[in-house]
C-alpha positions in Angstrom: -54.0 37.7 -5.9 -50.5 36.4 -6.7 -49.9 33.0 -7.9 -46.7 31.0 -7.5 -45.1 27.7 -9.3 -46.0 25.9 -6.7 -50.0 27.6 -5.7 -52.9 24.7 -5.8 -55.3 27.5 -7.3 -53.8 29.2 -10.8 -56.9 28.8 -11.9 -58.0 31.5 -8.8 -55.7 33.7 -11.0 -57.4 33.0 -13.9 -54.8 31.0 -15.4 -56.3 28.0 -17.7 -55.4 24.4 -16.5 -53.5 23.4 -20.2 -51.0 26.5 -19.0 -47.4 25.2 -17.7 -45.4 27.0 -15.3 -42.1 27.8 -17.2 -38.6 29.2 -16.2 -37.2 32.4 -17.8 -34.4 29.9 -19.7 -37.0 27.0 -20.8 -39.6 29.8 -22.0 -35.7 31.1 -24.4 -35.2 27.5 -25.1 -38.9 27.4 -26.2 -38.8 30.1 -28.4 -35.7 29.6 -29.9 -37.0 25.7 -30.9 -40.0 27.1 -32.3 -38.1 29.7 -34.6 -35.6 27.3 -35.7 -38.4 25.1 -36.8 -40.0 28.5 -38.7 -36.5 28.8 -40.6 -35.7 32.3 -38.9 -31.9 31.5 -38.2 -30.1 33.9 -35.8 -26.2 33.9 -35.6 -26.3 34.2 -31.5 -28.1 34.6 -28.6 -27.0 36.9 -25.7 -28.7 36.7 -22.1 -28.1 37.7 -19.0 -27.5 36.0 -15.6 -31.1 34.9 -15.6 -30.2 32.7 -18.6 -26.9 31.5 -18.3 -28.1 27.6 -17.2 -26.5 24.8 -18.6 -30.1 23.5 -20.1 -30.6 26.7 -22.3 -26.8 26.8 -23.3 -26.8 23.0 -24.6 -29.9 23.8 -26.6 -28.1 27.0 -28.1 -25.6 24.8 -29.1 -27.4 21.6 -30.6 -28.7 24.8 -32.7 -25.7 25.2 -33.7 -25.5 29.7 -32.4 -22.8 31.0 -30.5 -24.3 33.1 -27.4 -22.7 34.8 -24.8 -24.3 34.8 -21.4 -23.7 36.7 -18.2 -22.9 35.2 -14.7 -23.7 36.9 -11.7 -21.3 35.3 -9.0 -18.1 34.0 -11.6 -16.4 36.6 -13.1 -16.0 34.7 -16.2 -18.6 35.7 -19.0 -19.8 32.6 -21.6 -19.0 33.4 -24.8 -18.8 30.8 -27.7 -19.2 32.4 -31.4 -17.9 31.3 -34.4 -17.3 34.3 -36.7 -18.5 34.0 -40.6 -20.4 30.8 -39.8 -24.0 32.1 -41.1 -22.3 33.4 -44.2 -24.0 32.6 -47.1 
């Protein structure tokens, strides 16, 4: 059986009812809150096309990590890092 974002029956999947459907980028944007909040600190992210939405990008940067993201249709790539900044 295959379940989509928008199926009236996840739970026919056996998917509970508390579970959220979640983009690739808000599921990175997740993670990435919930290790800053352990203290893990990472210098940057990198991503593909997949994650290269504005959304995940701000929240990299309210973070305060450079990342550098792919772009599947721009030839341009994202790229914002800030050499020596995690130094200690």
């Amino acid at each position: 059986m295959t379940c989509s974002a928008g199926s009236a029956e996840p739970a026919g999947a056996g998917v509970p009812k508390e579970v959220m459907f979640a983009t690739k980028p808000q599921l990175a944007g997740a993670l990435l809150d919930r290790a800053q909040s352990l203290g893990i600190r990472a210098a940057f992210v990198a991503g593909d096309e997949v994650y290269s939405g504005r959304e995940l990008r701000r929240g990299i940067r309210q973070h305060g990590i450079g990342y550098v993201m792919g772009s599947p249709l721009q030839p341009r790539r994202y790229l914002r890092l800030r050499p020596g900044h995690y130094r200690r």
